[in-house]
N, C-alpha and C positions, 0 to 999 in steps of 0.2 A: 659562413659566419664572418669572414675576414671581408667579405665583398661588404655585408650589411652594415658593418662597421666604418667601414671606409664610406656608404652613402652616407651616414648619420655623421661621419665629420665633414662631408660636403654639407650638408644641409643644416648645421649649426653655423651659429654666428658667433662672433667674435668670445673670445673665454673670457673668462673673471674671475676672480676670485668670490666675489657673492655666491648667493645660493640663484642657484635659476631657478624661475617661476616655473609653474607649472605648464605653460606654454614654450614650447622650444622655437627658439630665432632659426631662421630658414635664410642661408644667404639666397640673395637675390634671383642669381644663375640656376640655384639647382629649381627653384620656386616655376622658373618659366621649361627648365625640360622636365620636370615630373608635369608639370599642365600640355605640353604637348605631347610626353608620351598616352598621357589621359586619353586626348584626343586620336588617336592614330587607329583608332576603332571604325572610326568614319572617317577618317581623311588617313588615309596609310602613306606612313615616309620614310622616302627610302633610307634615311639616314638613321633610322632606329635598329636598321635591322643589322650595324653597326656596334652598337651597344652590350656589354654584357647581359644575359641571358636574366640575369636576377633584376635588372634595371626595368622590364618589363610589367614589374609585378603590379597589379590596379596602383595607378597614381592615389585613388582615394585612401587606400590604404595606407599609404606611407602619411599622408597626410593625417588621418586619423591617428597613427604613432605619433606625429611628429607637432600633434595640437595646431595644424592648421586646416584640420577636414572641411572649415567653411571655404578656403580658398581652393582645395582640390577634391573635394567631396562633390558637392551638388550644385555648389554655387560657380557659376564659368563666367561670371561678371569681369569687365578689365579691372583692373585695379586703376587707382586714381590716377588720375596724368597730371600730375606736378614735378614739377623738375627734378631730375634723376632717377622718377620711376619708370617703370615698364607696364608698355600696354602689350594685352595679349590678343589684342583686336584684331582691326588692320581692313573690317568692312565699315562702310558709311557711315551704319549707327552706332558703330565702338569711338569715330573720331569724331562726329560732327558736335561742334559745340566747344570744341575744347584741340581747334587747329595748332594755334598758336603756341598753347602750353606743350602741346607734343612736341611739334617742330623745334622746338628748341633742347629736343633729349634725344640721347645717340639713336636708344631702341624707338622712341615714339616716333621720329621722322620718316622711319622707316612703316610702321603703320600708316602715316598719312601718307605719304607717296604709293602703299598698296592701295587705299581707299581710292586714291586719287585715277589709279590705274585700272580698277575694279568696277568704280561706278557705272551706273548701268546706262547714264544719258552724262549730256551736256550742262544741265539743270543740277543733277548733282552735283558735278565738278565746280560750276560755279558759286553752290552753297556752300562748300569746302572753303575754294579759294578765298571769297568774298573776308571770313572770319580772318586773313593777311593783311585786309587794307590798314594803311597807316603804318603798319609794320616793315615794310618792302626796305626800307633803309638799315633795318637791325639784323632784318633774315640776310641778308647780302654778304652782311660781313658773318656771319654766325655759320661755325663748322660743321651745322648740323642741319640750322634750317635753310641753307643758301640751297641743300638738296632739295629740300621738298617745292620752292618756286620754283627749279629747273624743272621738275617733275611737272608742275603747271603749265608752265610755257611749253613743255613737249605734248603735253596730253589735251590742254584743252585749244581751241579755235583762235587764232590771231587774235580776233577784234577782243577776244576775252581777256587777253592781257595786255592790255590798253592799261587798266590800271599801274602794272609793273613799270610799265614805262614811263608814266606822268610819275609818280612818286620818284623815281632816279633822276628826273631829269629837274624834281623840286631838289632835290639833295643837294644840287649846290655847287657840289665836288663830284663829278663826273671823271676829271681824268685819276683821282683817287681812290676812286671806285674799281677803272679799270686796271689798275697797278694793284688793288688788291687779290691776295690769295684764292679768296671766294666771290667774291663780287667780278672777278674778269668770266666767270663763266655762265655768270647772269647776263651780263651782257653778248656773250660770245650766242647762247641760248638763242635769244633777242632775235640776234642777225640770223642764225641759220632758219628759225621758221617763221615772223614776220615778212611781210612785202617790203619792199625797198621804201615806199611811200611813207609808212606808217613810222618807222625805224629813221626816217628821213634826217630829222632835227639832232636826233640821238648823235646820226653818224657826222652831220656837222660839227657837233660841241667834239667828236676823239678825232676830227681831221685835224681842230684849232688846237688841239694837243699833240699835236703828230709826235713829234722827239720823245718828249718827257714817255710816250705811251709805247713808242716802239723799240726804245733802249733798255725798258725795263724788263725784269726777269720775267712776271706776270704778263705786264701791256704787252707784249710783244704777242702772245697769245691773239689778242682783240682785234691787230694790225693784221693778223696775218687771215684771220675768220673776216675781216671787212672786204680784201681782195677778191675773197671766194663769193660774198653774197649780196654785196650791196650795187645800187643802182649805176648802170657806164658812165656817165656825167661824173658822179663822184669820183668813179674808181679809177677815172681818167687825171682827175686831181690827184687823188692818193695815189697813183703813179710819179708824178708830175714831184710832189712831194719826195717819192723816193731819191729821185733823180736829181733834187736838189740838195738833199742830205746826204746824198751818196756819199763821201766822205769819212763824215761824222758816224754816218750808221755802220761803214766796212768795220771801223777800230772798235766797237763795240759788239760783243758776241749777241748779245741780244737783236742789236742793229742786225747784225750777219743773217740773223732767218728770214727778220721781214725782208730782208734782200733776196734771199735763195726763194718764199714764198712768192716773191714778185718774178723770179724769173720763172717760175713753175705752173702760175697760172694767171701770167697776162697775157694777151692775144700774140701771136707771132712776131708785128711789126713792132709792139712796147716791150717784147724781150728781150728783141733783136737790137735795138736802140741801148737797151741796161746793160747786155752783156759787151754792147763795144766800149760805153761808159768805165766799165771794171775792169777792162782789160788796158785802162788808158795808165794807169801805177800799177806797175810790177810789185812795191813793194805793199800794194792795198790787199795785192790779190795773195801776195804770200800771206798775210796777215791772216784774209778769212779764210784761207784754206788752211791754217793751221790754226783755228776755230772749231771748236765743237760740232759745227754744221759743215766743215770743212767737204768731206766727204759728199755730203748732199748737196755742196754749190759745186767742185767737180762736176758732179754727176748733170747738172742743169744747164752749167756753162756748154758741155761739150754737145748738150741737145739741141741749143740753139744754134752755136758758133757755127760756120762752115770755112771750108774755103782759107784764106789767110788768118783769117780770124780764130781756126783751129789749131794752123800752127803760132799764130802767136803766144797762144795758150800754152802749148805743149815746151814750147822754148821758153820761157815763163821758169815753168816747174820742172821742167825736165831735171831727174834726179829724186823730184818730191817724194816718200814712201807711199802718202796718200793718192796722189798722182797715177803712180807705177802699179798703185793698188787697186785702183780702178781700172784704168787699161787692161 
């Protein structure tokens, strides 16, 4: 009795003082686990079996107590995707038509990114996506839908998101984009499965940003994913670049990774060149090694360096705990 009690105060809504109708309010949460424990008859999961034992009992039932028998009786429709509902979808035809309204809701972007991951072909994902165009600037910055275009960009073909790319690069504000929270990993996206080619113009407009993007707490993310992906011409500039901010990027923690990223994965001769660069102010190198990334430029410095170059290092910090903590 104390168990059924306690689900009928999960499953009412807010109290009042009025009289309740003859329909009882169902908060939201208990709405979606009595509809999938419904379902675990054909789809069994494993997180039900978790549950107490009375929680089992036909979801229709509770719902017929609970004056909601249409939504957990016979009807398994989603309920409507407007902003702050829950879809109970999550295949093609529970999202197509109505991308955009999901994607902008905690639970519904998570159905469109299953649909997205789900679909059976190419053809689908593009019908999905398509219903985004014109949106690519709102989903970017948006906490919820900036997931479901990464989910795009991972799932369908390059040339398919073509679109994503024209629209960011209509926006205007590109290094904005990459300094923001959810927008630097639309871009990050971008670069790790586009061709260099494609991503070409992209990666020109965050070179002619270099600073503003690699000091930041975010851009520093986008600096350090351009090293890893994009075309040698460029990346021989974005070196070229490090090496002339090297400076200004050691005294900034942010600075400090695209610095540790560039000695981690540029070719032999362009690390060998940064790491004598760093080693030229004693008081640079105390600074980023007692940087949050401290640790990690140690650790890169000493991969490169050989020879006098090692003990300069070591005479340097000798004493350091970080130092001594590597060694």
């Amino acid at each position: 009795f104390a168990e059924r009690t306690l689900i009928l105060r999960l499953c009412a809504g807010p109290s009042s003082g009025k009289a309740r109708s003859k329909h009882v309010a169902m908060a939201l949460p208990m709405q979606a686990l009595l509809h999938r424990l419904r379902e675990q008859h054909t789809d069994k999961r494993s997180w039900a079996a978790q549950l107490p034992a009375r929680f089992h009992e036909d979801a229709g039932v509770w719902g017929s107590r609970l004056g909601q028998g249409g939504l957990l009786g016979t009807n398994t429709a989603p309920l409507a995707g407007s902003r702050g509902s829950l879809s109970l979808g999550g295949r093609w035809e529970d999202v197509a038509g109505r991308v955009w309204t999901l994607s902008r809701d905690a639970c519904g972007c998570r159905e469109v990114q299953q649909a997205l991951e789900e679909a059976s072909d190419d053809e689908q994902r593009w019908a999905l996506a398509t219903e985004l165009h014109g949106h690519i600037r709102e989903a970017a910055r948006c906490p919820h839908a900036n997931h479901v275009v990464q989910k795009c960009i991972k799932v369908m073909s390059p040339s398919m998101s073509q679109f994503i790319i024209d629209e960011i690069l209509q926006d205007g504000d590109l290094i904005a984009l990459s300094r923001h929270k959810f927008g630097c990993r639309i871009i990050q996206r971008l670069l790790e499965k586009c061709p260099s080619e494609q991503v070409y113009d992209l990666v020109e407009l965050l070179l002619a940003g270099f600073v503003l993007i690699s000091t930041h707490a975010y851009g520093h993310f986008v600096m350090q994913s351009l090293l890893q992906n994009i075309a040698e011409k460029q990346r021989i500039r974005l070196l070229d670049l490090i090496e002339q901010h090297l400076a200004e990027l050691a005294l900034r923690p942010h600075g400090c990774a695209v610095i540790c990223a560039a000695l981690r994965y540029g070719d032999p001769v362009d690390r060998g060149i940064l790491a004598e660069m760093v080693l030229e102010d004693s008081d640079r190198i105390a600074f980023m090694v007692d940087s949050k990334h401290g640790d990690t430029i140690i650790i890169n410095l000493l991969d490169v360096l050989a020879g006098t170059g090692y003990h300069r290092l070591q005479a340097i910090l000798k004493g350091n705990p970080k130092f001594e903590a590597v060694l």
